[in-house]
C-alpha positions, 0 to 999 in steps of 0.5 A, a space after each residue: 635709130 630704130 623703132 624703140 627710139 622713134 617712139 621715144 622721140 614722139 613722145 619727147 616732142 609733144 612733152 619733153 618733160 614726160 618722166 622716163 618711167 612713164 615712156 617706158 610704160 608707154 613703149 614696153 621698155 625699163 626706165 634704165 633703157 629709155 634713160 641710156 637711149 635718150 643720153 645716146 641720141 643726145 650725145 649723138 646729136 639725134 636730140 638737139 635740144 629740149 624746149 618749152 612751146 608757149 600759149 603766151 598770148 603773142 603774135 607768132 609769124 613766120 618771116 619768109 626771107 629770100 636773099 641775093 643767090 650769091 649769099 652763104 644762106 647758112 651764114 645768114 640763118 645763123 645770124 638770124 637764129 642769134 635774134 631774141 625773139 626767133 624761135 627756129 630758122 629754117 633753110 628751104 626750098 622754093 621762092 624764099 630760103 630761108 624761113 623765120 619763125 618768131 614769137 613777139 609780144 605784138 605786132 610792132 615786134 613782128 614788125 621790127 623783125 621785119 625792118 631788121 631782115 630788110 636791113 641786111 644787105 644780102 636780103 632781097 625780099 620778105 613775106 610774112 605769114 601770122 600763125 592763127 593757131 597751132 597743133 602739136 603734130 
């Protein structure tokens, strides 16, 4: 990866749907270029995925979840990904491992989140954090 491609990724994260004549205009480079560099890092798995972000009205949080030390935290965190109102999971360092970024209609939905970790025998704690706001960084 170099700096052409970074900057077509910063370009991709705050607006996945900016038309590749456009981002090549912003970054000094043709369409065909931006198109073969885009299919490239999706291939590669640089990209992902594509994604919408929302302003539904919802109650985001994030769901801090800490599991017993002999749990594959993998395992766990696909499990957790598979559920409908999870938008990321991530695997972290410190007091917690793994972290649940959910966006639910209200907060009994959060809180059915919440039951349903605490339900899973390999979970030993969970902290919640609502998110008030939101930037696109």
């Amino acid at each position: 990866m170099d700096e052409l491609d970074r900057q077509i990724l910063n370009i991709l994260r705050r607006d996945a749907r900016t038309p590749y004549t456009e981002i090549a205009d912003r970054v000094g480079t043709s369409e065909g270029t931006v198109r073969n560099r885009v299919e490239r890092m999706t291939e590669q798995n640089v990209i992902e995925r594509f994604t919408v972000a929302t302003r539904t009205g919802n109650v985001k949080a994030m769901i801090e979840v800490g599991v017993a030390v002999d749990v594959d935290t993998t395992d766990i965190s696909d499990r957790m990904a598979e559920w409908e109102e999870v938008d990321f999971v991530w695997q972290v360092s410190g007091e917690e491992d793994v972290v649940l970024v959910v966006d639910c209609a209200d907060t009994q939905g959060v809180n059915k989140l919440i039951t349903q970790a605490r339900e899973l025998e390999e979970v030993v704690s969970t902290k919640t954090r609502l998110i008030l706001d939101e930037r696109l960084g």
